[in-house]
VEXDRENMAR-118665 format. One record per residue: x, y, z of N, C-alpha, C in turn; residue in three letters. Coordinates in Angstrom, 1 decimal. Layout:
N
PT   n.xx   n.yy   n.zz  ca.xx  ca.yy  ca.zz   c.xx   c.yy   c.zz resn
PT      X      Y      Z      X      Y      Z      X      Y      Z  Ala
...
% end
This chain:
87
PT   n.xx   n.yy   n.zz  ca.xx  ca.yy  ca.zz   c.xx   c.yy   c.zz resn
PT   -9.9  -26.5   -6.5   -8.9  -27.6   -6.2   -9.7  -28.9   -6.0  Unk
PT   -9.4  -30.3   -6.8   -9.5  -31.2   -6.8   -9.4  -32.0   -5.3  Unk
PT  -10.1  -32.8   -4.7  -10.1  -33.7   -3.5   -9.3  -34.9   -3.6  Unk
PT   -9.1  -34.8   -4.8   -7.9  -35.9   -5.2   -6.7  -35.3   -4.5  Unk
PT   -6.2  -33.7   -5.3   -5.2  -32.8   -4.8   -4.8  -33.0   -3.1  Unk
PT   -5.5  -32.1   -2.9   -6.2  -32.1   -0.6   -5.2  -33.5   -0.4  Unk
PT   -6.5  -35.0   -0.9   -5.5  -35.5   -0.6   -4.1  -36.3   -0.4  Unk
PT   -3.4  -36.2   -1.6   -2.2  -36.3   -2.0   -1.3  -35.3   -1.1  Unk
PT   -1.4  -34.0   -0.8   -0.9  -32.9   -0.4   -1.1  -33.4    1.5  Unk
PT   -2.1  -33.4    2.0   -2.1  -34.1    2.9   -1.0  -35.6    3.3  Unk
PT   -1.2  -36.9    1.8   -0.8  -37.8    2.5    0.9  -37.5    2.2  Unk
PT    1.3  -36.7    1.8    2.7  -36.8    1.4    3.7  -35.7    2.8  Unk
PT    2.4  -34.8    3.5    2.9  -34.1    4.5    2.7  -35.1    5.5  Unk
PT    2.0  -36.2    5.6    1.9  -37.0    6.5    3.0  -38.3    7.1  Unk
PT    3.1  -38.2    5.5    4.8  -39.1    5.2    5.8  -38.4    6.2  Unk
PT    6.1  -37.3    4.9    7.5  -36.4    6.1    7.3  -36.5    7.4  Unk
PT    6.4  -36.4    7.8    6.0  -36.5    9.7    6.4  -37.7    9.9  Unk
PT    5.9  -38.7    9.6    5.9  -40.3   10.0    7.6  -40.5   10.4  Unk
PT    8.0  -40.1    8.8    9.5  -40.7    9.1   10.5  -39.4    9.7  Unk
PT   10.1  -38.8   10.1   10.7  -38.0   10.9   10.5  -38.5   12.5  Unk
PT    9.3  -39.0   12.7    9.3  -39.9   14.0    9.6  -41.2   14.0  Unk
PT    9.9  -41.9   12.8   10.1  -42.9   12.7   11.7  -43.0   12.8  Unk
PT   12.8  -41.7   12.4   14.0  -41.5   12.7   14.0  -41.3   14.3  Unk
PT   13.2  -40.7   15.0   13.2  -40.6   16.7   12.9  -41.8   17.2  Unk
PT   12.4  -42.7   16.5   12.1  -44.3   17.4   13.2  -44.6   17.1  Unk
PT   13.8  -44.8   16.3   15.3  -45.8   16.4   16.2  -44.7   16.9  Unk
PT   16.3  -43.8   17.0   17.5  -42.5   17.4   17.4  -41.9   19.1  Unk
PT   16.7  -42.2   19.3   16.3  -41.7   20.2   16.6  -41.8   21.9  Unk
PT   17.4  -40.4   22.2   18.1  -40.6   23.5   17.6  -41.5   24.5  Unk
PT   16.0  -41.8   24.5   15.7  -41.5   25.7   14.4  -43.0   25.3  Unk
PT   14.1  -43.7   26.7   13.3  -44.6   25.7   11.9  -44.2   25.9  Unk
PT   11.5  -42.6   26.8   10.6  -41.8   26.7   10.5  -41.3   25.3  Unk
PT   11.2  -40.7   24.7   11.5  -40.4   23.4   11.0  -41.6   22.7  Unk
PT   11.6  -42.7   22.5   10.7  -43.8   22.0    9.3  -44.2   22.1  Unk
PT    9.0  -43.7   23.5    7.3  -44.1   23.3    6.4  -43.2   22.6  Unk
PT    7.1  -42.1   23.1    6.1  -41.0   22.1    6.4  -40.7   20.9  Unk
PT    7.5  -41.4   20.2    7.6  -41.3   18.7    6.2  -41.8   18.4  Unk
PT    6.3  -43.4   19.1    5.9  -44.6   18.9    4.1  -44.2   18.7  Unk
PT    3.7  -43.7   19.8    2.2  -43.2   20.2    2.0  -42.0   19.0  Unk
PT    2.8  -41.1   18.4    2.7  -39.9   17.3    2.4  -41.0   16.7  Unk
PT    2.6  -41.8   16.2    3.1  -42.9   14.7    1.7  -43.4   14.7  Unk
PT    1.1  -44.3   15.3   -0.3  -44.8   15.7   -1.3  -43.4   15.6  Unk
PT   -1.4  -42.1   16.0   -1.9  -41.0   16.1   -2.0  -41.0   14.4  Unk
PT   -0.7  -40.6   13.6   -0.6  -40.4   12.4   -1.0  -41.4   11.2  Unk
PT   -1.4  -42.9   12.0   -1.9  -43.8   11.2   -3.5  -43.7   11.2  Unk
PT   -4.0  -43.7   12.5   -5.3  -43.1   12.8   -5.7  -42.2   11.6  Unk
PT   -5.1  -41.1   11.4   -5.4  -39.8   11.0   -5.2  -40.3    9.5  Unk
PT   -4.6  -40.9    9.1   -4.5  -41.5    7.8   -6.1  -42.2    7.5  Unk
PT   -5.9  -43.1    8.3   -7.4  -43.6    8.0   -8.8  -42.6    8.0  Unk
PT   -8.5  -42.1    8.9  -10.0  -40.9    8.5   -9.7  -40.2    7.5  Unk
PT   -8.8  -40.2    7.2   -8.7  -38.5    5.9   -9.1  -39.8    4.5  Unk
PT   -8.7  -40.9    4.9   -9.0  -42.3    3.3  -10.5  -42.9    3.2  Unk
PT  -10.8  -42.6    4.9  -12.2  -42.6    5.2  -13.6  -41.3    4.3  Unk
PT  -12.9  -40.0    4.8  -13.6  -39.1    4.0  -13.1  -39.2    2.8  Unk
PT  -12.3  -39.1    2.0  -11.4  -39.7    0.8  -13.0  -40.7   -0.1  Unk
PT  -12.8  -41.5    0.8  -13.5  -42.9    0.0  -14.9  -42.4    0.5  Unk
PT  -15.4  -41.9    1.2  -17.0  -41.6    1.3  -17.8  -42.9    2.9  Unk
PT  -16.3  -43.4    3.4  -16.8  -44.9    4.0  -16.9  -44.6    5.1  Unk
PT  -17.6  -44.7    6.2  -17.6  -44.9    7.8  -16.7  -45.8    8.1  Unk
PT  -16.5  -46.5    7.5  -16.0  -48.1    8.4  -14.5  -47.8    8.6  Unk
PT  -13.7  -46.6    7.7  -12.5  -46.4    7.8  -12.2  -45.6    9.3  Unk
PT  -13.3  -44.6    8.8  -13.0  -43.4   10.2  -13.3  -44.1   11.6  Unk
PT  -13.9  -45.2   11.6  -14.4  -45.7   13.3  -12.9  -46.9   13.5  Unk
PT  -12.4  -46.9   12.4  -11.2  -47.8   12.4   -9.8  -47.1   12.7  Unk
PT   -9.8  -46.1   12.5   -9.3  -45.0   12.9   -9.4  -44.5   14.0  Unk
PT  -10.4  -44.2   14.3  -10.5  -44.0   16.3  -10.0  -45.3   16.4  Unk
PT  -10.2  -46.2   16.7   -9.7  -47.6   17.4   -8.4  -47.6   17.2  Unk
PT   -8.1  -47.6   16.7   -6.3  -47.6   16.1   -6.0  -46.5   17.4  Unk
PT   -6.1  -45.3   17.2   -5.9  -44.5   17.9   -5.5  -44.4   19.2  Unk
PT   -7.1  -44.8   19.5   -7.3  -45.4   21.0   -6.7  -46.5   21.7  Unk
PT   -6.6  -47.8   20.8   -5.5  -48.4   21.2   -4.1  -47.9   21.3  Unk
PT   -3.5  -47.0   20.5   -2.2  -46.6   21.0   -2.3  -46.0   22.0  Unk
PT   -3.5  -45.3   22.3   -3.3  -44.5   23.3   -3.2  -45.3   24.6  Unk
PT   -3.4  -46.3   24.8   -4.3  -47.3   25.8   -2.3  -47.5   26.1  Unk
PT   -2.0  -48.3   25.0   -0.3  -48.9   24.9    0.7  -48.1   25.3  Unk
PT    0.4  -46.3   24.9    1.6  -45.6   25.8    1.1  -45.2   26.9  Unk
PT    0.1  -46.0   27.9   -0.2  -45.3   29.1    0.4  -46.8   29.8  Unk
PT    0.0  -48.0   29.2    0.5  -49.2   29.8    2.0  -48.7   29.7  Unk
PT    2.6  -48.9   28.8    4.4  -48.6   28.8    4.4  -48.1   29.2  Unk
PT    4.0  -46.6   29.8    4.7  -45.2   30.9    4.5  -45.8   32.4  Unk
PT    3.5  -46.8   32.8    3.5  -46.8   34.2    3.4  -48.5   33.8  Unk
PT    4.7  -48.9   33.4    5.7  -49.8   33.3    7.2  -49.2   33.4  Unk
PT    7.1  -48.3   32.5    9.1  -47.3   32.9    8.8  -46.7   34.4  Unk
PT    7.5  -46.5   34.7    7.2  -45.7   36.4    7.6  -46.7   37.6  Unk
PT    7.5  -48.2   36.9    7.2  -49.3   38.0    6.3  -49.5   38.8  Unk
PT    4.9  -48.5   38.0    3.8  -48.6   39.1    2.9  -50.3   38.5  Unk
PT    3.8  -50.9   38.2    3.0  -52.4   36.9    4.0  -53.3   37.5  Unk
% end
């Protein structure tokens, strides 16, 4: 199997995820439900970039990818203890 294949098959299972959380950010009961679409979404962009990272042979994607990451992660901890009122 082709590495081209991997990942096409990856980014197309990556899609379906996205907009299946991307239907829970606008849909979504709860505006907890919204953040953690929100924080999946950033996770799943991350994860994009490292798989285009090994894909393309580049460091510079995969360290861009943690940061992406980590910033979301930074953003749904600020917004949760904002909905807490501890901010």
């Amino acid at each position: 199997m082709d590495m081209s294949i991997d990942f096409i098959v990856v980014s197309i299972i990556l899609i379906v995820l996205a907009l299946s959380l991307i239907y829970r950010l606008y849909k979504g009961p709860h505006v907890i439900d919204r953040v953690v679409a929100a924080d999946s979404i950033d996770v799943i962009v991350g994860l994009v970039m490292v798989v285009f990272g090994c894909y393309e042979g580049r460091a510079l994607y995969v360290d861009l990818g943690l940061i992406v990451t980590l910033l979301g992660f930074i953003g749904t901890v600020l917004i949760s203890k904002y909905l807490e009122g501890k901010m």
